[in-house]
MIDOSE-1310 file (N, C-alpha, C; in nm, 2 decimals, decimal comma, always signed):
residues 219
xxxx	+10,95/+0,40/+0,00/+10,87/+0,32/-0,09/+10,94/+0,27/-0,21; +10,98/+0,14/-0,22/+11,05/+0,08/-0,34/+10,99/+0,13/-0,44; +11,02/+0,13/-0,58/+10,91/+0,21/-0,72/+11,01/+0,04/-0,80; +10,89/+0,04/-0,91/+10,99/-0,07/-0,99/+10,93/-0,01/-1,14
xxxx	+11,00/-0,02/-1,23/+10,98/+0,03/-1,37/+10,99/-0,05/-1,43; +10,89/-0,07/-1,56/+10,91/-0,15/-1,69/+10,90/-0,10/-1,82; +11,00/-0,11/-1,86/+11,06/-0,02/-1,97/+10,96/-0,13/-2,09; +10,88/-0,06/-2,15/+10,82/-0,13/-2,28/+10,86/-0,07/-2,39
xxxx	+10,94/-0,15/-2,46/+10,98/-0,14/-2,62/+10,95/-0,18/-2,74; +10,87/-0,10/-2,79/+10,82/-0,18/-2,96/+10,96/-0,19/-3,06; +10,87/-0,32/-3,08/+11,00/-0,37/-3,20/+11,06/-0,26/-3,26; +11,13/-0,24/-3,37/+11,14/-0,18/-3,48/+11,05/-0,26/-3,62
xxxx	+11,14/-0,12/-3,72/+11,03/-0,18/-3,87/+11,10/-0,35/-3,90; +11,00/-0,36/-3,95/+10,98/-0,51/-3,97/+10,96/-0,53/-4,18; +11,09/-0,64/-4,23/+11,10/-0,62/-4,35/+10,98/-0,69/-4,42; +10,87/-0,65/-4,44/+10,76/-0,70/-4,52/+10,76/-0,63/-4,68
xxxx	+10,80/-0,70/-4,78/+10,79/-0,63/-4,93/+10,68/-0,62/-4,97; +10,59/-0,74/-4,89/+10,40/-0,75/-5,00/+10,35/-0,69/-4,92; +10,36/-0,59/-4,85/+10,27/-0,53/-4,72/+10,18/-0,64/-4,66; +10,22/-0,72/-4,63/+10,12/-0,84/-4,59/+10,07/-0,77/-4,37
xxxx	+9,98/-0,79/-4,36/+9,95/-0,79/-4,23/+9,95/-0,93/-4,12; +10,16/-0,93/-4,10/+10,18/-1,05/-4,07/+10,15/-1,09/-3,91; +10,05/-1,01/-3,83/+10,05/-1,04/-3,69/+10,13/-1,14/-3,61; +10,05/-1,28/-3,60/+10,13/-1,36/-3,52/+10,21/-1,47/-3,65
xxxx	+10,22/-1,47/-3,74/+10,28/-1,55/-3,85/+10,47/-1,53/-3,83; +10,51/-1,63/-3,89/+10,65/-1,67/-3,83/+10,74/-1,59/-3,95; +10,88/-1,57/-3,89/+10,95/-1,55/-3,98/+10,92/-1,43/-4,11; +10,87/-1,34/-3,96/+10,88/-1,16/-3,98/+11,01/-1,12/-3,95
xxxx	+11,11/-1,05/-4,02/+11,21/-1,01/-3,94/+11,22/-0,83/-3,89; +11,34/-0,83/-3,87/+11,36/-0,68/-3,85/+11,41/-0,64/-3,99; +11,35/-0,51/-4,06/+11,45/-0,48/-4,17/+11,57/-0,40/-4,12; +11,67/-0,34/-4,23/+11,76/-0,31/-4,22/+11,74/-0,14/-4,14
xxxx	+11,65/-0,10/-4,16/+11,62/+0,02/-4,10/+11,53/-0,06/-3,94; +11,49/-0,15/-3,93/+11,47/-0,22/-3,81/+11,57/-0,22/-3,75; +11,67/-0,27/-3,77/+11,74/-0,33/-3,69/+11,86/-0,19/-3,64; +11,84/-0,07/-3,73/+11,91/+0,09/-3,67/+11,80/+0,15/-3,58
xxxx	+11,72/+0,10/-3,57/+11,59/+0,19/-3,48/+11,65/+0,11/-3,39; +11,63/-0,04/-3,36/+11,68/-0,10/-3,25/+11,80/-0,07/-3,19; +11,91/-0,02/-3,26/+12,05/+0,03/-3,20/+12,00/+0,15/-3,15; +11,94/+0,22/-3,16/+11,93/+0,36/-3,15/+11,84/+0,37/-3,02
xxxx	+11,76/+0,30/-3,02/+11,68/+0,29/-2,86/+11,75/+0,24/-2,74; +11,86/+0,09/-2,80/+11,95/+0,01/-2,71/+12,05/+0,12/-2,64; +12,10/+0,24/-2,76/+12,23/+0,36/-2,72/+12,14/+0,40/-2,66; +11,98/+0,44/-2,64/+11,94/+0,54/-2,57/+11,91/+0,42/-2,41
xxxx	+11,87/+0,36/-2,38/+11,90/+0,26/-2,30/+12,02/+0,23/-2,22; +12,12/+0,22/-2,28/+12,27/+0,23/-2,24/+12,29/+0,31/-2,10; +12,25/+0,45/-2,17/+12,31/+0,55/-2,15/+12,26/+0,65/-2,04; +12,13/+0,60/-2,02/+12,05/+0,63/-1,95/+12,08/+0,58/-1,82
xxxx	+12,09/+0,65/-1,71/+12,11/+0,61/-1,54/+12,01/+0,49/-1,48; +11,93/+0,54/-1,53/+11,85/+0,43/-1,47/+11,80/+0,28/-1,53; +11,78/+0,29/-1,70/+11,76/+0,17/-1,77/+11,86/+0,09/-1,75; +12,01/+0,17/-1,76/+12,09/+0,09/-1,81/+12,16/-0,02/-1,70
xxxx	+12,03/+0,02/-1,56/+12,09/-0,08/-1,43/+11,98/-0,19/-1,44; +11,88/-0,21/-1,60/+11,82/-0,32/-1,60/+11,88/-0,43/-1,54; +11,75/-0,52/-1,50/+11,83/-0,67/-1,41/+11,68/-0,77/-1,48; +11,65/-0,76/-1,55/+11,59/-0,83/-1,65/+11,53/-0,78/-1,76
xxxx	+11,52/-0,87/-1,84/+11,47/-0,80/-2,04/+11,36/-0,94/-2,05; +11,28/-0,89/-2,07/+11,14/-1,03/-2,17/+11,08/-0,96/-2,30; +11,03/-1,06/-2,34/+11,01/-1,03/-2,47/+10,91/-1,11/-2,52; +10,78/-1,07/-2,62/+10,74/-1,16/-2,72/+10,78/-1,28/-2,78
xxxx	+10,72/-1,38/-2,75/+10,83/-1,48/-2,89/+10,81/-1,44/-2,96; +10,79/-1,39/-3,08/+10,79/-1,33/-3,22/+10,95/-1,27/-3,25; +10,96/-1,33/-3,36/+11,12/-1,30/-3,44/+11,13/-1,12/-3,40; +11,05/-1,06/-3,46/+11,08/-0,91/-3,47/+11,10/-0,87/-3,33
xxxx	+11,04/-0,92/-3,22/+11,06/-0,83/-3,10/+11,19/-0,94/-2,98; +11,23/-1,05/-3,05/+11,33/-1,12/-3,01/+11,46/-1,07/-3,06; +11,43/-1,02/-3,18/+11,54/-0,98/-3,27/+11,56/-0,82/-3,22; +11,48/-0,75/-3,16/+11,50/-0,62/-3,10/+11,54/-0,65/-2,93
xxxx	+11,49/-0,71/-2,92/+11,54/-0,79/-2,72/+11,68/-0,82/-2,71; +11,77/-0,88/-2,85/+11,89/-0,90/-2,85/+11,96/-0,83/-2,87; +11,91/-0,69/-2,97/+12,05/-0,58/-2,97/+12,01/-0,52/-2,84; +11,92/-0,46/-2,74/+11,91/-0,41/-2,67/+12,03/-0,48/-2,55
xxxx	+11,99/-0,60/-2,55/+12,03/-0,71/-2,50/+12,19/-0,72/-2,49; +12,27/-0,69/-2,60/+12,41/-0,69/-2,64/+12,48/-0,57/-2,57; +12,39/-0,47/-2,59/+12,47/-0,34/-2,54/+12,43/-0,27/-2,34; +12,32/-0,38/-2,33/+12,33/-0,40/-2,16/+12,43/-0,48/-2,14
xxxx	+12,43/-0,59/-2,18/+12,58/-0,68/-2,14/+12,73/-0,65/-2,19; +12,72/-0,53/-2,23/+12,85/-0,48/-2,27/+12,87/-0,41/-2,11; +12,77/-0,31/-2,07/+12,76/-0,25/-1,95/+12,80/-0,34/-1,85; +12,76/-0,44/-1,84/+12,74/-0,56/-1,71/+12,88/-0,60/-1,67
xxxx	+12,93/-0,60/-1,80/+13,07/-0,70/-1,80/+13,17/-0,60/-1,75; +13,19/-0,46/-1,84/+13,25/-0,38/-1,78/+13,27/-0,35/-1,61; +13,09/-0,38/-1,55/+13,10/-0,38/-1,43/+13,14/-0,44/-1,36; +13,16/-0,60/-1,41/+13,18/-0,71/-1,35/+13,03/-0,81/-1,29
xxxx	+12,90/-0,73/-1,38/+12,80/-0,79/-1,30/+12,75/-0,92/-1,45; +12,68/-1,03/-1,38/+12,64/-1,13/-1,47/+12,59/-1,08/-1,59; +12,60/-1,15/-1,68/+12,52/-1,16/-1,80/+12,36/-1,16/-1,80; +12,27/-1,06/-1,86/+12,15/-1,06/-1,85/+12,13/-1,20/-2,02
xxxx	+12,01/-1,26/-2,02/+11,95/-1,33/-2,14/+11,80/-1,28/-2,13; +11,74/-1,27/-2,23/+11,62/-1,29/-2,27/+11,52/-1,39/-2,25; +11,43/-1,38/-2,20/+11,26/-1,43/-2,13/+11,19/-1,43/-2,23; +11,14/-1,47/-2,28/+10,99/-1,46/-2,34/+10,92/-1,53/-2,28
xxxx	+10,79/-1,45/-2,30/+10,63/-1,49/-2,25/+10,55/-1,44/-2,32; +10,41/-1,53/-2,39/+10,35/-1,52/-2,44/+10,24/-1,42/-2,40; +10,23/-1,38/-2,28/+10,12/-1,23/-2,25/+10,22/-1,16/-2,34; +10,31/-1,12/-2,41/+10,37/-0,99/-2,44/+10,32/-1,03/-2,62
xxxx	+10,27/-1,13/-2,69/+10,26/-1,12/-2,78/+10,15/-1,02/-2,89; +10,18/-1,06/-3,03/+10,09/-0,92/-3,10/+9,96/-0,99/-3,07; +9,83/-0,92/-3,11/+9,74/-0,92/-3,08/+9,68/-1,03/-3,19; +9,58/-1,12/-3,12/+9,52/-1,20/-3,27/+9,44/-1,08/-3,34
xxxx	+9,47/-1,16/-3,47/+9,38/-1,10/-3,58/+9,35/-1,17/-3,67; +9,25/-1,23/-3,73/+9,15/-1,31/-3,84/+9,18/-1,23/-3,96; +9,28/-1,13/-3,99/+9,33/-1,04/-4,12/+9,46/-1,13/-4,13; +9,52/-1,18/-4,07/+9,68/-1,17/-4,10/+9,65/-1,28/-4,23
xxxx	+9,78/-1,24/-4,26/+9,84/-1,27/-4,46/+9,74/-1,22/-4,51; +9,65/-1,12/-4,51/+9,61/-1,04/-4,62/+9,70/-0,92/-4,64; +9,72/-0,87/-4,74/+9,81/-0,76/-4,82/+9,73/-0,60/-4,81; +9,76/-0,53/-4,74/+9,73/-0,42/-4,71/+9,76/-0,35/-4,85
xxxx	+9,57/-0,29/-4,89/+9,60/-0,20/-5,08/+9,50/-0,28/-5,12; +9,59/-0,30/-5,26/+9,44/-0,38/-5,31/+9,52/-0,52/-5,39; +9,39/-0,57/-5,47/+9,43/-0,70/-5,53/+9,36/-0,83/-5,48; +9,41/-0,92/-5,53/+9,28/-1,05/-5,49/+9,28/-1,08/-5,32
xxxx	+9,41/-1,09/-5,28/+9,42/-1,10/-5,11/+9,43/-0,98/-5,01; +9,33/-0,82/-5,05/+9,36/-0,73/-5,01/+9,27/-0,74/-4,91; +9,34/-0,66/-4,76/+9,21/-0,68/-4,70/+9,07/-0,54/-4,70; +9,11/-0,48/-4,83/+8,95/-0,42/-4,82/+8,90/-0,46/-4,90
xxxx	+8,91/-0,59/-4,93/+8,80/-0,64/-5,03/+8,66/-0,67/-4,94; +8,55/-0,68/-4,99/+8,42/-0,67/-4,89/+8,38/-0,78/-4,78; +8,49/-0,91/-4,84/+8,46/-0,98/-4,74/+8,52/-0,94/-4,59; +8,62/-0,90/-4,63/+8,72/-0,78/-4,49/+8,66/-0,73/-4,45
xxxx	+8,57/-0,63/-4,54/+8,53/-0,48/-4,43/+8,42/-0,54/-4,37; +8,35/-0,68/-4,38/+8,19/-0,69/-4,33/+8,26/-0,73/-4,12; +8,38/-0,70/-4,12/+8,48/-0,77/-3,98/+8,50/-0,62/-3,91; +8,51/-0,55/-4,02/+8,56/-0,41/-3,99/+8,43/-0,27/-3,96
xxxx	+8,35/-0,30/-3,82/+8,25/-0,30/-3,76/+8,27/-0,15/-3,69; +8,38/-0,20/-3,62/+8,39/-0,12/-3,50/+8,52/-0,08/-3,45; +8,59/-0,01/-3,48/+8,73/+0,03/-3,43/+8,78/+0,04/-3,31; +8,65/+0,09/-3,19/+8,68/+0,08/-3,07/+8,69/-0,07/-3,00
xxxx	+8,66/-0,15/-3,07/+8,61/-0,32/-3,01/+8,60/-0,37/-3,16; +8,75/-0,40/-3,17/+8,82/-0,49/-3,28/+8,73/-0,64/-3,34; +8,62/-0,61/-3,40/+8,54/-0,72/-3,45/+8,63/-0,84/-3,54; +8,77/-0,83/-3,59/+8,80/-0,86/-3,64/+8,95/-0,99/-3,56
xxxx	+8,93/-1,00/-3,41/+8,99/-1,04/-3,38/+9,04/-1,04/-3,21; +9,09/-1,08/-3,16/+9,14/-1,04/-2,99/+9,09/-0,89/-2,95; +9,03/-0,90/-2,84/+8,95/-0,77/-2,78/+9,05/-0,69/-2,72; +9,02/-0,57/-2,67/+9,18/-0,46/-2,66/+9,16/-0,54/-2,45
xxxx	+9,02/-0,60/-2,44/+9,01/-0,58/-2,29/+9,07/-0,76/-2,27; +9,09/-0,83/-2,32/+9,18/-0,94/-2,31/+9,31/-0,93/-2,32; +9,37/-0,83/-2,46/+9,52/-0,81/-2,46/+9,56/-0,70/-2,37; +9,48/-0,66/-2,27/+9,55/-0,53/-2,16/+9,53/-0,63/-2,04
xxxx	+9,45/-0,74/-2,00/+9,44/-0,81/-1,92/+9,56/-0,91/-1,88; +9,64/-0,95/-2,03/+9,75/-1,03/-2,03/+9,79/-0,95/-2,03; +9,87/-0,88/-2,05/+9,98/-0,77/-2,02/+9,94/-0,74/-1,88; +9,86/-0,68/-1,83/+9,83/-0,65/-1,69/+9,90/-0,73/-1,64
xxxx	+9,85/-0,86/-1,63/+9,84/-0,99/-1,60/+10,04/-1,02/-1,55; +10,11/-0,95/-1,65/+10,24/-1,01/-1,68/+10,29/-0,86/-1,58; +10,30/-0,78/-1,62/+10,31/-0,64/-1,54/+10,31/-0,68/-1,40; +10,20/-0,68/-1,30/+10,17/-0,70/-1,22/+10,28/-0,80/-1,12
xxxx	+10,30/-0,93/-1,22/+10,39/-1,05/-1,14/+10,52/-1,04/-1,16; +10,56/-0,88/-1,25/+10,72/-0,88/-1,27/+10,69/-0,77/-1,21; +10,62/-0,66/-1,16/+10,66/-0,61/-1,07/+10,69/-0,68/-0,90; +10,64/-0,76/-0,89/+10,62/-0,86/-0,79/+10,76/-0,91/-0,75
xxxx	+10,82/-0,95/-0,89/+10,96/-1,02/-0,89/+11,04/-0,93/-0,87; +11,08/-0,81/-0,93/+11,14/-0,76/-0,91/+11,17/-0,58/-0,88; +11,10/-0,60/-0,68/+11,09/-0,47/-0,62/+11,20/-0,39/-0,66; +11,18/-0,26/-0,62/+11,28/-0,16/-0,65/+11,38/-0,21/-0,77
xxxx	+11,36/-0,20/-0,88/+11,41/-0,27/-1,01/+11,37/-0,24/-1,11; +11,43/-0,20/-1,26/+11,43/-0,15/-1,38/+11,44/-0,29/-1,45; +11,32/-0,32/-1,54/+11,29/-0,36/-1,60/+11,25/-0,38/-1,79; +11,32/-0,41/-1,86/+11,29/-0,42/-2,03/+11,18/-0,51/-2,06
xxxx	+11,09/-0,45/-2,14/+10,99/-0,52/-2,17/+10,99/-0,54/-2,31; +10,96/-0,59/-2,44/+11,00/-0,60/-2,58/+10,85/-0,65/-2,64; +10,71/-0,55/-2,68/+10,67/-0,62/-2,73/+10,60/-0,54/-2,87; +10,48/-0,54/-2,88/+10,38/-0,49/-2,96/+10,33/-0,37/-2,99
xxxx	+10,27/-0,26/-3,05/+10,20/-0,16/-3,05/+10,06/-0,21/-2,99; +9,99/-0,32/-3,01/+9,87/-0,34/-2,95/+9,87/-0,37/-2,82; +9,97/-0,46/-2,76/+9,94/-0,50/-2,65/+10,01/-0,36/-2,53; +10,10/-0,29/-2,59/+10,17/-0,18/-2,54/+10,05/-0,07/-2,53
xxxx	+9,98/-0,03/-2,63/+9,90/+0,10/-2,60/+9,75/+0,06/-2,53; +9,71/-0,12/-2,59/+9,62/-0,10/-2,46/+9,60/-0,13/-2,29; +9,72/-0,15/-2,31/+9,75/-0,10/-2,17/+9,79/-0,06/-2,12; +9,85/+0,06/-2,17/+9,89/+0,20/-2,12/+9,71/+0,28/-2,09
xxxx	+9,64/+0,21/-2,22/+9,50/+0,32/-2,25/+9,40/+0,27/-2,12; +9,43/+0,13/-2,08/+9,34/+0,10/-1,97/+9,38/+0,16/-1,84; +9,52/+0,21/-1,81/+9,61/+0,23/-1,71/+9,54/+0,41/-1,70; +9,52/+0,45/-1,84/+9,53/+0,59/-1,80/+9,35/+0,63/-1,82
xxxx	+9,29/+0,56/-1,89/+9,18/+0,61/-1,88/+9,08/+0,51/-1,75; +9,10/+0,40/-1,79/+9,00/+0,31/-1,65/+8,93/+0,20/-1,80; +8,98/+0,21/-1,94/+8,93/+0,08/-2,00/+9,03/+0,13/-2,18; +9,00/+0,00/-2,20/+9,16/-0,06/-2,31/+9,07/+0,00/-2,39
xxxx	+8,99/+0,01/-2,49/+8,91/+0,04/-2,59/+8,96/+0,18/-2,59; +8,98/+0,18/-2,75/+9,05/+0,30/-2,83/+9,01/+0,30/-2,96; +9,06/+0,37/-3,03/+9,06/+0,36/-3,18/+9,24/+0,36/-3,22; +9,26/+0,26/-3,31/+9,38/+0,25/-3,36/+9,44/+0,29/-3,41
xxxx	+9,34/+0,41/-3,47/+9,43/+0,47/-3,57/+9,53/+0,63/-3,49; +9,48/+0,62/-3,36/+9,53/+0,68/-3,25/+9,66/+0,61/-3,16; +9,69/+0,60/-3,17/+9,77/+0,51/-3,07/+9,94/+0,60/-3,09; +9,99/+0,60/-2,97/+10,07/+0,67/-2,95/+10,19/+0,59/-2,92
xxxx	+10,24/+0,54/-3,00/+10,39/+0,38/-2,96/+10,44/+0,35/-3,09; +10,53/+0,47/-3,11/+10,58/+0,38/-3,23/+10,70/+0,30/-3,26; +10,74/+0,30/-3,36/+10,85/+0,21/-3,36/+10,98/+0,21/-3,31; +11,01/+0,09/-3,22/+11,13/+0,12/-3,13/+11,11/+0,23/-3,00
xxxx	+11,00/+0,28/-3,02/+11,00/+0,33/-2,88/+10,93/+0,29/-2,77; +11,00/+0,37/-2,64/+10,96/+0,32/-2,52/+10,86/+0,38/-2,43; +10,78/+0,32/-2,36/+10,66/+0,34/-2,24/+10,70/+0,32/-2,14; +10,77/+0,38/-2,04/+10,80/+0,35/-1,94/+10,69/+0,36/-1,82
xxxx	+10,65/+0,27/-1,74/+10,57/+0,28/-1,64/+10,61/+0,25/-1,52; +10,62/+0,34/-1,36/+10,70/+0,30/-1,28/+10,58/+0,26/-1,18; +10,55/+0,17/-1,07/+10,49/+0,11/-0,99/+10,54/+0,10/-0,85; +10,43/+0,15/-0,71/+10,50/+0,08/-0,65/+10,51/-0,04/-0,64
xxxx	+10,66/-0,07/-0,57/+10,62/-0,25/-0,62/+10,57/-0,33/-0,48; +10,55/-0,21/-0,38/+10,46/-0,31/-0,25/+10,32/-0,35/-0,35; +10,25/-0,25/-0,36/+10,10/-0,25/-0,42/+10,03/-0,26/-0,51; +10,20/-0,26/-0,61/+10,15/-0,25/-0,75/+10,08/-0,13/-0,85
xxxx	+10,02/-0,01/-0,72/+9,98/+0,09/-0,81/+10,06/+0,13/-0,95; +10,03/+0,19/-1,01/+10,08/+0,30/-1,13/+10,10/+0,43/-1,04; +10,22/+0,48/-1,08/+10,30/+0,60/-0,99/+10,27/+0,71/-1,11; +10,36/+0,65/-1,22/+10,39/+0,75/-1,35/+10,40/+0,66/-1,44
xxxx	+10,38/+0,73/-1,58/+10,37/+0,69/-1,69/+10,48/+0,79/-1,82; +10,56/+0,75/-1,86/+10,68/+0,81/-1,94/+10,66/+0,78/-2,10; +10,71/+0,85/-2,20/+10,70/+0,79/-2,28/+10,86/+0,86/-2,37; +10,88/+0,78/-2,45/+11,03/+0,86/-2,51/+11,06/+0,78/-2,70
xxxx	+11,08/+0,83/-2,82/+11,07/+0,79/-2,90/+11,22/+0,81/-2,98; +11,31/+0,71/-2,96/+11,48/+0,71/-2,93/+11,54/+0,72/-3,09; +11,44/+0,64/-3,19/+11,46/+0,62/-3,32/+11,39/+0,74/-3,40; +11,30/+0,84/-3,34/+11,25/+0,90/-3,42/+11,34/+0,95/-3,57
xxx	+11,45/+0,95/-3,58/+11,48/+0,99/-3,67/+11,54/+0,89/-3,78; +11,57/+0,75/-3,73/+11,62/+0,66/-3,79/+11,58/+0,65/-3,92; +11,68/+0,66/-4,01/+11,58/+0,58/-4,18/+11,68/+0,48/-4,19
């Protein structure tokens, strides 16, 4: 029975000074401690027997998880070349993106654009079913959605995936319990690390579910 894996990687930290809650807004980057989390998952990627025979990488359009898709990216194609096998490049697709949110550019704390000022919290309802923006059962649908047709593409095959904490844990959380709805302040994906989920790839089931945190230590 072929199995196919999709290795899901959250960005690293991302250099925000105004604590702003930049979701889908442009020209977030990686900070400098970003962009060591991202080396430090890519060496754990490398090095690893089975990642490191990736035969494709996609990613978020968003800077932060494009900008983590390419060091990963650098240090597979170091592997490739040595072997003599092609050059992998980066995919993006819009199912891998961060989650909407009707908060972003408000400044997490306080102050005139803070978002617990009262007009915020009257959004901030329900933690399990995000009043405030994109439902966990839409963003585990598009991910499903993307899952499903790259396991399709490529049977028996290790796959990189580059995207979000939201769209990564709820659908891991729909995968493992039977529905996306969670509370956030739970969520188990942090920065720069990976979810690995392997499938068969006749049927598509879920076989196993992996999880590994490569940067834990990075400052």
């Amino acid at each position: 029975m072929p199995q196919t894996t999709l290795h899901f990687v959250r960005h690293g930290k991302v250099e925000n000074p105004d604590h702003l809650l930049y979701e889908r807004l442009p020209n977030f980057h990686l900070s400098a401690v970003g962009v060591r989390m991202a080396q430090a998952t890519a060496r754990y990627i490398a090095m690893d027997s089975e990642m490191s025979q990736t035969v494709a990488l996609y990613s978020s359009p968003l800077d932060r998880t494009r900008e983590t898709a390419q060091v990963i990216l650098d240090d597979l194609n170091g592997i490739r070349q040595a072997r003599g096998d092609v050059a992998l490049t980066v995919q993006t697709d819009r199912r891998l993106i961060e989650a909407g949110n009707e908060f972003r550019g408000l400044r997490i704390g306080h102050g005139k654009a803070a978002l617990w000022r009262s007009r915020s919290l009257k959004l901030l309802r329900n933690l399990w079913r995000p009043s405030w923006g994109e439902s966990y059962r839409h963003i585990a649908d598009r991910v499903s959605d993307f899952a499903q047709e790259t396991v399709r593409n490529h049977p028996g095959e290790q796959v990189i995936v580059v995207s979000h904490e939201s769209p990564i844990w709820s659908y891991r959380h729909m995968l493992e319990t039977g529905h996306p709805e969670h509370n956030m302040l739970l969520r188990h994906t942090a920065l720069a690390s990976i979810t690995s989920i392997t499938y068969d790839s006749e049927t598509g089931k879920v076989l196993h579910i992996a999880y590994v945190d490569p940067a834990a230590d990075v400052q």
